[in-house]
N, CA and C atoms as a LAMMPS dump frame, in Angstrom:
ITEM: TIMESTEP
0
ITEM: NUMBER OF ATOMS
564
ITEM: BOX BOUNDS ff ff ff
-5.0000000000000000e+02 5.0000000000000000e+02
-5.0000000000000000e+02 5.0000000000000000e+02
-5.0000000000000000e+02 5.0000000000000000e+02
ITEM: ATOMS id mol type element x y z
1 1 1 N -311.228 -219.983 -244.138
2 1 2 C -310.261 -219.782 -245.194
3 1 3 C -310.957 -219.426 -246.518
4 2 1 N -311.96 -219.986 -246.68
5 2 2 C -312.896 -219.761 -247.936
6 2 3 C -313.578 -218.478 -248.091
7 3 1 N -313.538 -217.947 -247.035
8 3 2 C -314.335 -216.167 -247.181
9 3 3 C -313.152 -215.539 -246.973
10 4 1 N -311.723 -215.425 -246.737
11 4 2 C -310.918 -214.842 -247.221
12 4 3 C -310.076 -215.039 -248.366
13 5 1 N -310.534 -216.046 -249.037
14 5 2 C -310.409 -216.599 -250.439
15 5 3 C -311.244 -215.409 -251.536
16 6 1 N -312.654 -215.813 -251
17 6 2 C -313.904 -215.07 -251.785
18 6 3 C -313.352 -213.348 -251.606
19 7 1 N -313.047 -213.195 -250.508
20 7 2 C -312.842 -211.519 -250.353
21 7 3 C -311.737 -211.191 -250.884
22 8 1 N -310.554 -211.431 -251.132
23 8 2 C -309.461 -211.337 -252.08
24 8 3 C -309.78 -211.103 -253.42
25 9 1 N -310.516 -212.43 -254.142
26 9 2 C -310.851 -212.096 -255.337
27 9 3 C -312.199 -211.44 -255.529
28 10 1 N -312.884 -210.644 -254.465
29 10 2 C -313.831 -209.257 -254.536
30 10 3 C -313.153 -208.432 -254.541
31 11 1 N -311.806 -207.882 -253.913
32 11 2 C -310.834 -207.228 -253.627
33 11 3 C -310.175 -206.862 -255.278
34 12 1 N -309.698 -207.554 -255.871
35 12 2 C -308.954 -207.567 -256.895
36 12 3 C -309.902 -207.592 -258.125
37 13 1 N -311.072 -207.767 -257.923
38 13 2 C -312.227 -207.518 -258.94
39 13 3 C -313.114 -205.928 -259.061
40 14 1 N -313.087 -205.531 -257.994
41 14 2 C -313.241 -204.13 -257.756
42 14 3 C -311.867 -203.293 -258.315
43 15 1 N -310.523 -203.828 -257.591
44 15 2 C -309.155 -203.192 -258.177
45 15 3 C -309.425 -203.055 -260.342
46 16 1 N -309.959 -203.914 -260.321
47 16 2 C -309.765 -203.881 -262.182
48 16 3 C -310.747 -203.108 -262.379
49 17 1 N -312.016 -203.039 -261.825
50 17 2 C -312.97 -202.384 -262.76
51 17 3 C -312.672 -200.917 -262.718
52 18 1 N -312.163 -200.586 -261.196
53 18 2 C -311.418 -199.329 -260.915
54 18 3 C -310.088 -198.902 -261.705
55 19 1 N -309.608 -199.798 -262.475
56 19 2 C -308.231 -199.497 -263.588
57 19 3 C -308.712 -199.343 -264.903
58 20 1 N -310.088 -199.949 -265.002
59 20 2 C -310.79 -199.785 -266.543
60 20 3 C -311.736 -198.695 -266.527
61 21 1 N -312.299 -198.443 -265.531
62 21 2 C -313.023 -196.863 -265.94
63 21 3 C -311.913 -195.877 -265.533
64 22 1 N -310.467 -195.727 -265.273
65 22 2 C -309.786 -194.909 -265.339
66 22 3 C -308.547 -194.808 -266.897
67 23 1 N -309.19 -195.964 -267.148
68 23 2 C -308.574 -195.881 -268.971
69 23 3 C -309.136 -194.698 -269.694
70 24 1 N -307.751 -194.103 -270.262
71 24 2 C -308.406 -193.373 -271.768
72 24 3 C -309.573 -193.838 -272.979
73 25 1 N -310.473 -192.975 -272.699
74 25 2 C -311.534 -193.81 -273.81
75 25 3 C -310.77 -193.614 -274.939
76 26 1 N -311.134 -194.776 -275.889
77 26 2 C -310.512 -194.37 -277.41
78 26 3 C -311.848 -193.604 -277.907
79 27 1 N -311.652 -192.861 -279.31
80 27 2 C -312.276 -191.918 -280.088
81 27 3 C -313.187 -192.858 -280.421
82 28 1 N -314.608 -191.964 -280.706
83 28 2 C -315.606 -192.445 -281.148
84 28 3 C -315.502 -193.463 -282.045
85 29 1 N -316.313 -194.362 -281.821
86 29 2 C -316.606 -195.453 -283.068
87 29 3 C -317.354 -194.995 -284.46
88 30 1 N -318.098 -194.402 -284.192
89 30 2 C -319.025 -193.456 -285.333
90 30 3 C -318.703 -191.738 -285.496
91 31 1 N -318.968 -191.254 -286.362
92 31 2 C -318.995 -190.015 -286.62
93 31 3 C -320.332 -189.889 -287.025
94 32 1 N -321.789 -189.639 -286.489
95 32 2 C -322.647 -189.384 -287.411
96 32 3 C -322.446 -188.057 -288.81
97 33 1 N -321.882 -187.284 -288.795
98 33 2 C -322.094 -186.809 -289.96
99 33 3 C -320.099 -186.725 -290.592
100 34 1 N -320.15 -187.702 -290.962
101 34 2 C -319.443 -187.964 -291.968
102 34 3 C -319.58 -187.477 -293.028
103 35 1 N -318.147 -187 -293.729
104 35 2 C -317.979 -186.532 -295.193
105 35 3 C -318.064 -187.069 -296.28
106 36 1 N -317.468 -188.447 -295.969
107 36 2 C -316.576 -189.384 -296.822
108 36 3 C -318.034 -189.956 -297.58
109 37 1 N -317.274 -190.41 -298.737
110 37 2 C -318.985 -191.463 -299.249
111 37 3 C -318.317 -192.66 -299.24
112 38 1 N -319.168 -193.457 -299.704
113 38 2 C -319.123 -195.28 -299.872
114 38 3 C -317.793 -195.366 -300.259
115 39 1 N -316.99 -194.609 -301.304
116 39 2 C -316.331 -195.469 -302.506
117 39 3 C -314.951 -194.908 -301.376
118 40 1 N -314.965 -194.03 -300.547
119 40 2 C -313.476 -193.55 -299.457
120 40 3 C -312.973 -194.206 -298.9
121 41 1 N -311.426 -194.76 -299.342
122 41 2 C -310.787 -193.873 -299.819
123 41 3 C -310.228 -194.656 -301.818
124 42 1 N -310.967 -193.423 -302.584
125 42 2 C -311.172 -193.967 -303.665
126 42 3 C -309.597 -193.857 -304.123
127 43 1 N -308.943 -192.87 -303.965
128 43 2 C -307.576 -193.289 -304.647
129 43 3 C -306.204 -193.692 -304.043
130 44 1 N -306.21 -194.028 -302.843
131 44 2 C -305.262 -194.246 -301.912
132 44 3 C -304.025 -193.526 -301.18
133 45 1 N -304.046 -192.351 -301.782
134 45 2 C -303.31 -191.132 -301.28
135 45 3 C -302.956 -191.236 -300.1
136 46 1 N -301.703 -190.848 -299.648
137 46 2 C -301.31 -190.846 -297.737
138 46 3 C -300.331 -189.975 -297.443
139 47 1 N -300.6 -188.764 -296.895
140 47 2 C -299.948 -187.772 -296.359
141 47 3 C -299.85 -188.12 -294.574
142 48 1 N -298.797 -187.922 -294.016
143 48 2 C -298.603 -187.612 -292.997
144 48 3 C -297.426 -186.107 -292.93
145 49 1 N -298.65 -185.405 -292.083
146 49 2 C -298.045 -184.114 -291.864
147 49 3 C -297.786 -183.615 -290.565
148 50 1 N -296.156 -183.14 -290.426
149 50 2 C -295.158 -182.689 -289.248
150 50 3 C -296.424 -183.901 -287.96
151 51 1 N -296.548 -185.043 -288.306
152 51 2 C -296.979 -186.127 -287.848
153 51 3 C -295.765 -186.62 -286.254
154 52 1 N -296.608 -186.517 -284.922
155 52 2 C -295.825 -186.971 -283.874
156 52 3 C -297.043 -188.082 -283.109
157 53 1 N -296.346 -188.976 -282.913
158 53 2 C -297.362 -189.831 -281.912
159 53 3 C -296.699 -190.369 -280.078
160 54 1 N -297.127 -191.049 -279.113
161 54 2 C -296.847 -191.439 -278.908
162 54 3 C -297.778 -192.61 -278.102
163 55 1 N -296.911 -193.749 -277.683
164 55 2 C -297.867 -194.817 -277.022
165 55 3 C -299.032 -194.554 -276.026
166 56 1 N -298.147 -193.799 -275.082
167 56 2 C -299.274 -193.148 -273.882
168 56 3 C -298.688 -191.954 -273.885
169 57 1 N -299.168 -190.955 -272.731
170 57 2 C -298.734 -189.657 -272.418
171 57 3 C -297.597 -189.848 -271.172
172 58 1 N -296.973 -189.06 -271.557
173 58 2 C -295.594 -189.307 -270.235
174 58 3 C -294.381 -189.844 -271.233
175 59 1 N -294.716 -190.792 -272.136
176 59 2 C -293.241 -191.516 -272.93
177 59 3 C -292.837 -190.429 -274.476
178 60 1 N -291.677 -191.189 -274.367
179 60 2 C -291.342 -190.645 -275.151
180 60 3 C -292.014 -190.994 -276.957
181 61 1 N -292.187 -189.52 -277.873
182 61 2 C -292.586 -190.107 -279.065
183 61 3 C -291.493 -191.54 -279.808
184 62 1 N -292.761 -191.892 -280.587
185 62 2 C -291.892 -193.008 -281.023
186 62 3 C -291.909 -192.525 -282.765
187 63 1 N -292.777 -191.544 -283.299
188 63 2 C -292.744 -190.948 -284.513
189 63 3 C -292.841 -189.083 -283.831
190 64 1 N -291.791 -188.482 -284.738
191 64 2 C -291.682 -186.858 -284.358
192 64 3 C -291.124 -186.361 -285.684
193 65 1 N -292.613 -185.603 -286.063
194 65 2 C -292.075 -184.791 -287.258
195 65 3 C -292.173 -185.404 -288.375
196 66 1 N -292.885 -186.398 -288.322
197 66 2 C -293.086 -187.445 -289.81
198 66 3 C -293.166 -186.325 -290.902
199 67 1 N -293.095 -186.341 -291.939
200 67 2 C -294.113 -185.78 -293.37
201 67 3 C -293.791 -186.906 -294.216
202 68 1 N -294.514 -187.731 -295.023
203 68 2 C -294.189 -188.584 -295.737
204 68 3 C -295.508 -188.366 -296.426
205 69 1 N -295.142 -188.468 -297.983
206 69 2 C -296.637 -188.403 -299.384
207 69 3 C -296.132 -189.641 -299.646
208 70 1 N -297.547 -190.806 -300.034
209 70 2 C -297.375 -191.877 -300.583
210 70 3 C -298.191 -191.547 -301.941
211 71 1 N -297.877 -191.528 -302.523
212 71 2 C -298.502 -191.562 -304.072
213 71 3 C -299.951 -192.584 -304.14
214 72 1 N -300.596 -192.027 -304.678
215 72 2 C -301.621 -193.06 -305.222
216 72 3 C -301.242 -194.143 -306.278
217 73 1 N -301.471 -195.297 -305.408
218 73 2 C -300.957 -196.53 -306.216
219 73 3 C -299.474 -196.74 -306.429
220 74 1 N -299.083 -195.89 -305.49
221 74 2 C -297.645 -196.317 -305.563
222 74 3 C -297.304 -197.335 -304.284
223 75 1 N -296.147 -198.554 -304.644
224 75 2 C -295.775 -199.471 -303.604
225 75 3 C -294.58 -199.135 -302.788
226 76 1 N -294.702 -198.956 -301.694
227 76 2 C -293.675 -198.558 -300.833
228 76 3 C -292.988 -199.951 -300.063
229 77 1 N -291.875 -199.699 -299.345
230 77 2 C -291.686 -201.128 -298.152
231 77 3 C -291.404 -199.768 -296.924
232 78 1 N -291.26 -200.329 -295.938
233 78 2 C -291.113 -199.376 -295.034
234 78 3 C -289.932 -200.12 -294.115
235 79 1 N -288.564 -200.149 -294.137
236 79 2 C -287.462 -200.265 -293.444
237 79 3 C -286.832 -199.997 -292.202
238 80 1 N -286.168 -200.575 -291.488
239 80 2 C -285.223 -200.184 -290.676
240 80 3 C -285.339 -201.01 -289.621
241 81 1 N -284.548 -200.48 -288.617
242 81 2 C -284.03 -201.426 -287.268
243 81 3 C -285.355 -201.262 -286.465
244 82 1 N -284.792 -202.523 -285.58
245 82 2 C -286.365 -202.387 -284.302
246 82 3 C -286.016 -201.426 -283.83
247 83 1 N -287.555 -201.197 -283.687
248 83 2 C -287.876 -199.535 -282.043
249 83 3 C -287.906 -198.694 -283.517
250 84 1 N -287.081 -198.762 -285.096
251 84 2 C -287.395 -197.318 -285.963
252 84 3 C -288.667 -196.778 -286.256
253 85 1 N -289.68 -197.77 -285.462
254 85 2 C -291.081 -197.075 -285.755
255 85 3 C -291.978 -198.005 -287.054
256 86 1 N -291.667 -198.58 -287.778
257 86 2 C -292.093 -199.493 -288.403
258 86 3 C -293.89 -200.252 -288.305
259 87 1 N -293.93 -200.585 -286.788
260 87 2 C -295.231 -200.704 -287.14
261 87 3 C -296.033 -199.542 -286.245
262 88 1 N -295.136 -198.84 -285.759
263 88 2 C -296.331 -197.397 -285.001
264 88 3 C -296.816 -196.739 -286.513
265 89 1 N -296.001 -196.979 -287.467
266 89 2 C -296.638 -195.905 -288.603
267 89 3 C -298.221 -196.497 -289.22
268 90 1 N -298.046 -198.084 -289.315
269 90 2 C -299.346 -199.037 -289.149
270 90 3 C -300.386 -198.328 -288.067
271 91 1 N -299.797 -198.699 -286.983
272 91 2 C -300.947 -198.15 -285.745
273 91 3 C -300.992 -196.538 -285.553
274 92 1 N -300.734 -195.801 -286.333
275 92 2 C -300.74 -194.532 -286.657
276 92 3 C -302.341 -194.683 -287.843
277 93 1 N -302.046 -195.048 -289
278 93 2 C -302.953 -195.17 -290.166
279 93 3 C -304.24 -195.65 -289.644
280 94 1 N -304.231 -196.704 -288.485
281 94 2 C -305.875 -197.135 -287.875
282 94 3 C -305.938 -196.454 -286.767
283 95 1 N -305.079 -195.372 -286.148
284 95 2 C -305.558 -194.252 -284.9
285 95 3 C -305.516 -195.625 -284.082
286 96 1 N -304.607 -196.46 -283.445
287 96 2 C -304.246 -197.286 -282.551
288 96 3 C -303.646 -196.839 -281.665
289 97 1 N -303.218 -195.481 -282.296
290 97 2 C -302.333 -194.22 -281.209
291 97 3 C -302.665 -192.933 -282.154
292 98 1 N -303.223 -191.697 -280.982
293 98 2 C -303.35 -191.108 -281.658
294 98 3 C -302.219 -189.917 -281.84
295 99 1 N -302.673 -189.071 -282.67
296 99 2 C -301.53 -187.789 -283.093
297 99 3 C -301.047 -186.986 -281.827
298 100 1 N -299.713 -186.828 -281.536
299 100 2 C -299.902 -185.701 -280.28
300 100 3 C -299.606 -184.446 -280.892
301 101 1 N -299.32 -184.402 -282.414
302 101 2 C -298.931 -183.343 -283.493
303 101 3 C -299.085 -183.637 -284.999
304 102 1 N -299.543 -182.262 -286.005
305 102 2 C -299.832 -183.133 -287.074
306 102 3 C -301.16 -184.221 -287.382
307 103 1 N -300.918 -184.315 -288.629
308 103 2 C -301.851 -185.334 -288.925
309 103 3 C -301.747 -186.063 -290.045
310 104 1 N -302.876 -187.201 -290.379
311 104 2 C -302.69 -187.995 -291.358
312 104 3 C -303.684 -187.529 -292.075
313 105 1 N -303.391 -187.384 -293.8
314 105 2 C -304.775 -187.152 -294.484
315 105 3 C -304.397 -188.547 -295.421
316 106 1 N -305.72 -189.453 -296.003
317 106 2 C -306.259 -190.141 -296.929
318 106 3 C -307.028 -189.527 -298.132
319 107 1 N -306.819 -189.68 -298.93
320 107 2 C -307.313 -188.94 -300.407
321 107 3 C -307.692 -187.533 -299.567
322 108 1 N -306.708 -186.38 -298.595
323 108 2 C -307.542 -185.588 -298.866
324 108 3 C -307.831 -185.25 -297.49
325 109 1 N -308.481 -186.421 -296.599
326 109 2 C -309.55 -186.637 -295.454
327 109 3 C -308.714 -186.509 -294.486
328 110 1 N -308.73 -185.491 -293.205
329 110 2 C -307.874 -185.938 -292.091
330 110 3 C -308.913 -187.22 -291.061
331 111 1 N -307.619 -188.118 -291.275
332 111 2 C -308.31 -189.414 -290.269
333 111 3 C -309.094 -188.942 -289.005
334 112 1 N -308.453 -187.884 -288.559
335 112 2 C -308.553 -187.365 -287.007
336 112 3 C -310.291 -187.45 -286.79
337 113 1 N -310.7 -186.935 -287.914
338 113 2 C -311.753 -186.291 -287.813
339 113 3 C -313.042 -187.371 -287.934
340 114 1 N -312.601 -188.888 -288.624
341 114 2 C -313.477 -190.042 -288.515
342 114 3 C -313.67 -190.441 -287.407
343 115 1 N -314.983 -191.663 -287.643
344 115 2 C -314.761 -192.568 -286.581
345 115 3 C -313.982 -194.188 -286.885
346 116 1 N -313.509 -194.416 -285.951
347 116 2 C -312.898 -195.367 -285.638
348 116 3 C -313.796 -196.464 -286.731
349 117 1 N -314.634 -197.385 -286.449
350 117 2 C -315.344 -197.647 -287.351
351 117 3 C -315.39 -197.78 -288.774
352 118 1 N -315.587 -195.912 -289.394
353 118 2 C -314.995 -195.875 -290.891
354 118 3 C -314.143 -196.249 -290.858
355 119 1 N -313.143 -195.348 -290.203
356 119 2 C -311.762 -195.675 -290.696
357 119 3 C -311.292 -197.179 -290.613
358 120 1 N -311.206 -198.12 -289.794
359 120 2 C -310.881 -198.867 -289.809
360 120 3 C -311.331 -200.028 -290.677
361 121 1 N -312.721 -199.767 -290.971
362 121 2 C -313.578 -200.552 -292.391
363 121 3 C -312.73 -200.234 -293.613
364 122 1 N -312.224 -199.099 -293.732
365 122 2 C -311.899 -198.912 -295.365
366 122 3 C -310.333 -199.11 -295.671
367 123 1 N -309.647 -199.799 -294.099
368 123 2 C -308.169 -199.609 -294.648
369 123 3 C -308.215 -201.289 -294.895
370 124 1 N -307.067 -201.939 -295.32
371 124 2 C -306.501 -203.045 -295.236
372 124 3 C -304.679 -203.455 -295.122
373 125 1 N -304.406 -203.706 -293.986
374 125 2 C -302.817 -204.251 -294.543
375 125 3 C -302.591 -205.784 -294.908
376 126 1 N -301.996 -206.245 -295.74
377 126 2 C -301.609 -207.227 -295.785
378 126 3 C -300.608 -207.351 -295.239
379 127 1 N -299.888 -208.575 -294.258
380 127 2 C -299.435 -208.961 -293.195
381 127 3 C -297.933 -209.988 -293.671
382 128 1 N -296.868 -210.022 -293.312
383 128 2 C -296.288 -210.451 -293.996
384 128 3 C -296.66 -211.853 -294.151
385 129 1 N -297.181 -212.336 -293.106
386 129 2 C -297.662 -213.432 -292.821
387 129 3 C -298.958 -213.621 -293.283
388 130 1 N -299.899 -214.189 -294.424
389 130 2 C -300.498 -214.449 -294.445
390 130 3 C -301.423 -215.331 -293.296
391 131 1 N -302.798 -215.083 -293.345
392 131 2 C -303.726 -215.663 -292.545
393 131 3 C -305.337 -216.106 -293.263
394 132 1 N -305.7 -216.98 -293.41
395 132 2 C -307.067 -216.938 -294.054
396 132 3 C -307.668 -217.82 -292.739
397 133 1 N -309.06 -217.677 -293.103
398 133 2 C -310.07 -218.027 -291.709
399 133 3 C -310.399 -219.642 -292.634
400 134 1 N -310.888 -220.95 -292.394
401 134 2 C -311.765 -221.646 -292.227
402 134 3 C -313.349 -220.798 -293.239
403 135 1 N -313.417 -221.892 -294.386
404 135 2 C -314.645 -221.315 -295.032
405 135 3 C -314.499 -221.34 -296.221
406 136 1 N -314.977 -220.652 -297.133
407 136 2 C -315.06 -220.572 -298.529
408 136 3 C -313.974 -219.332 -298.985
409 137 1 N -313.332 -219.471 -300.389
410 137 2 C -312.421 -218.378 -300.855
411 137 3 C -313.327 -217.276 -300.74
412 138 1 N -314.397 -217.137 -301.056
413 138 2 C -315.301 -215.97 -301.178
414 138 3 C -315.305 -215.076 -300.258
415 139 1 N -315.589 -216.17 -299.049
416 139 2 C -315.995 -215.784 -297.386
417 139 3 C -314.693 -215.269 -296.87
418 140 1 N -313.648 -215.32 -297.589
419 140 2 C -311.803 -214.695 -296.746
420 140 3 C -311.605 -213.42 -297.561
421 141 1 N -312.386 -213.411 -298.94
422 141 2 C -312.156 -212.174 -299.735
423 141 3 C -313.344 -211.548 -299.584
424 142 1 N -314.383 -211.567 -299.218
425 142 2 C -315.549 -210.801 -298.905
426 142 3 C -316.68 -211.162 -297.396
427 143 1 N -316.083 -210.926 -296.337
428 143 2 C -316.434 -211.539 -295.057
429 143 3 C -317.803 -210.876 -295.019
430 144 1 N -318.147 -210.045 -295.342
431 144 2 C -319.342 -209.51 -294.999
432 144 3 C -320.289 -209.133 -296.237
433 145 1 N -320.167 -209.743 -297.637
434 145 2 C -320.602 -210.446 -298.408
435 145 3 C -321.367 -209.106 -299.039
436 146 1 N -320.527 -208.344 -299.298
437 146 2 C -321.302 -206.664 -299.426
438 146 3 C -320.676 -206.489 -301.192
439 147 1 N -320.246 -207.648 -302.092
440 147 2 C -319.488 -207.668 -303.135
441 147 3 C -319.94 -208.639 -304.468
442 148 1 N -320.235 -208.137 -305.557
443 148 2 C -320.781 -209.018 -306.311
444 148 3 C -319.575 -210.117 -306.837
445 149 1 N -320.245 -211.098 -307.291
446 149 2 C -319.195 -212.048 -307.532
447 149 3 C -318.224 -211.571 -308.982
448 150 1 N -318.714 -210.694 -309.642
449 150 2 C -317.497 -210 -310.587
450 150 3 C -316.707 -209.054 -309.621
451 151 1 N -316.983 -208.319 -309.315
452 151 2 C -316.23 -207.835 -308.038
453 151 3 C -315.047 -209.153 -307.147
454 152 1 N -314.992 -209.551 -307.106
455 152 2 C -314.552 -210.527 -306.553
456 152 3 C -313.561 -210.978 -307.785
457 153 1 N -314.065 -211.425 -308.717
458 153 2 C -313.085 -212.337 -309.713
459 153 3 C -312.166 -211.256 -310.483
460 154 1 N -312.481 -209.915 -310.535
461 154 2 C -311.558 -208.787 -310.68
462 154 3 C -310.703 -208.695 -310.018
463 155 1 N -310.693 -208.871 -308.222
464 155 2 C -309.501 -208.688 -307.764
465 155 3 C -308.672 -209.884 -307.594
466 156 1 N -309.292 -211.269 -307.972
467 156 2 C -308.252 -212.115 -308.438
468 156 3 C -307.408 -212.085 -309.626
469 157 1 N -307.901 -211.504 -309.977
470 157 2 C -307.679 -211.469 -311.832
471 157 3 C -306.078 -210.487 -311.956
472 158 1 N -306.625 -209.074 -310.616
473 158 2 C -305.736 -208.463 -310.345
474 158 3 C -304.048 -209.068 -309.605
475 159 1 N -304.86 -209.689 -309.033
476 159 2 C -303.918 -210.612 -307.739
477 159 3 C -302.922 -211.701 -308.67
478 160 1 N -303.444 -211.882 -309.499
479 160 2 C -303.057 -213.028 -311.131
480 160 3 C -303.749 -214.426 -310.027
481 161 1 N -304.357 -214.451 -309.716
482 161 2 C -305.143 -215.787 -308.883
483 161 3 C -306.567 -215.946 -309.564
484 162 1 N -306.805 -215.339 -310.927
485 162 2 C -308.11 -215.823 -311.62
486 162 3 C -307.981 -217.291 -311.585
487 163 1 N -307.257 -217.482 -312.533
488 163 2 C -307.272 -218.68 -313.304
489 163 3 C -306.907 -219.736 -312.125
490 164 1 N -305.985 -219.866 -310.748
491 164 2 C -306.019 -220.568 -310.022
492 164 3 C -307.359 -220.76 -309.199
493 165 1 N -307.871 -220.075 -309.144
494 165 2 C -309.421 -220.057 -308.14
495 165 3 C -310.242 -220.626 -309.352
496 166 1 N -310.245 -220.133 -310.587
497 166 2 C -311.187 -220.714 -311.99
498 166 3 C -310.905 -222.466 -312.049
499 167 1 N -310.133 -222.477 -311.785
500 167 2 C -309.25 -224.151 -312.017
501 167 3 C -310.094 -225.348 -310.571
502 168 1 N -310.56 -224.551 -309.898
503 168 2 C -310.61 -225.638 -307.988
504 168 3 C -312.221 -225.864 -308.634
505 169 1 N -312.514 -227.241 -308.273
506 169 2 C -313.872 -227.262 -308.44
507 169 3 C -314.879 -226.928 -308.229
508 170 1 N -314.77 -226.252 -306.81
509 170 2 C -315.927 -225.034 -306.646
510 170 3 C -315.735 -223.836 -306.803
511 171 1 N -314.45 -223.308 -307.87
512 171 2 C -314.358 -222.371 -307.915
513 171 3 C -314.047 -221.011 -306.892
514 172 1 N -314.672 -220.307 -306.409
515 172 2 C -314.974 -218.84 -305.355
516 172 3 C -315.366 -219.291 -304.043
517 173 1 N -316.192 -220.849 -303.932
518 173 2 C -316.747 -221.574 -303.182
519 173 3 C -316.47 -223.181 -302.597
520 174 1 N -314.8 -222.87 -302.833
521 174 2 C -313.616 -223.894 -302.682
522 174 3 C -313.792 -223.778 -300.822
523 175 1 N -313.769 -224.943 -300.435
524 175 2 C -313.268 -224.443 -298.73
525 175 3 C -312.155 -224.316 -298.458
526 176 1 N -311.829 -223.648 -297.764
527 176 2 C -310.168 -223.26 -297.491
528 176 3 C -310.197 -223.85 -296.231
529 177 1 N -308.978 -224.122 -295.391
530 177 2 C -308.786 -224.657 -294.314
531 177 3 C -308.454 -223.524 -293.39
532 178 1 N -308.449 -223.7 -292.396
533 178 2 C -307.547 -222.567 -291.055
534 178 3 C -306.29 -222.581 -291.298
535 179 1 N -306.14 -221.015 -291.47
536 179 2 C -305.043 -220.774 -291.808
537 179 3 C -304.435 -221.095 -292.97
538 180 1 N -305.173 -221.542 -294.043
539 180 2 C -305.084 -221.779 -295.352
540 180 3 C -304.099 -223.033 -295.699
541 181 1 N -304.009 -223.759 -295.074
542 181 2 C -303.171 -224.791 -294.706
543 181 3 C -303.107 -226.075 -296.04
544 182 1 N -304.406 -225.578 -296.905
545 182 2 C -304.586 -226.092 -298.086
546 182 3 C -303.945 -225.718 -299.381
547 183 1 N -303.431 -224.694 -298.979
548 183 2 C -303.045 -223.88 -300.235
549 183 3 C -301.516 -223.773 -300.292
550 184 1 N -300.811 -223.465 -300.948
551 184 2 C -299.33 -222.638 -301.03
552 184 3 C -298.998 -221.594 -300.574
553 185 1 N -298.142 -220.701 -299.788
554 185 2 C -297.515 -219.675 -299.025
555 185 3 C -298.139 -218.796 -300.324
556 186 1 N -297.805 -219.007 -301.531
557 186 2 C -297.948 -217.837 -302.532
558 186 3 C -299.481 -218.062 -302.583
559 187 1 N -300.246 -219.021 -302.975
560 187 2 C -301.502 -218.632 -302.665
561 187 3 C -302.335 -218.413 -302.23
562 188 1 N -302.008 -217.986 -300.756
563 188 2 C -302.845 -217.951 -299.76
564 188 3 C -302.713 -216.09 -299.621
């Protein structure tokens, strides 16, 4: 009974690896010769043009014919009923699906043409739901510590969270809990 135990799950372990090298690779992680410099995308610009996506090939699009300009620095909400596409336009902006028409440009840049990697380093959404990790305020606003500490107290300052982060006794270097469980809905 035990070697047709073992051969079943050889059976069904071969079946997966055979369903994962028949996956669509996603697009490169890197682009070695990239356009963009450090500071991209410096003004936040977002065109989507005669923009169509869909989940896989075979279904139907779930965005057809987008064109939408977001202004630089302008705040949008993005509306409507489930299935209106709402967060494909999200997984559109990080190439989570790619274009089957059209495209997206950033200050300019068609995404198409990055790698996965950039692109996904330089965007950010905030979530309706807040989330912070376990660690220091610093370490949830600068995870990879690539930011001087004025850098940092600017975008609190921006956020109007100077003076609350100035106020905690360690300041930038306050520990936060999982999931921020220390803090207030608004300040987290």
């Amino acid at each position: 009974m035990s070697s047709v135990c073992s051969l079943e799950t050889t059976i069904v372990s071969v079946e997966r690896v055979k369903e994962y090298s028949e996956l669509t690779p996603e697009a490169p992680y890197e682009v070695p010769d990239s356009k963009t410099g450090k500071s991209w995308p410096e003004h936040g610009q977002i065109e989507f043009q005669n923009y169509s996506t869909r989940y896989r090939e075979g279904l139907e699009p779930v965005l057809s014919n987008v064109d939408l300009s977001i202004c630089a620095g302008e705040r949008i909400g993005i509306v409507g009923r489930t299935g209106a596409g709402k967060s494909s336009v999200n997984m559109a902006l990080f190439r989570m699906i790619e274009a089957t028409e059209g495209k997206i440009l950033i200050d300019g840049v068609d995404t198409s043409t990055l790698g996965l990697q950039e692109l996904r380093s330089r965007l950010t959404i905030i979530p309706q739901d807040p989330f912070l990790f376990g660690g220091t305020i610093r370490a949830n606003l600068d995870p990879f510590g690539q930011h001087q500490d004025a850098d940092i107290w600017a975008a609190l300052e921006a956020a109007s969270l100077k003076q609350y982060v100035s106020s905690l006794p360690n300041g930038l270097h306050e520990q936060v809990d999982n999931g921020g469980e220390n803090m207030s809905l608004g300040q987290r």
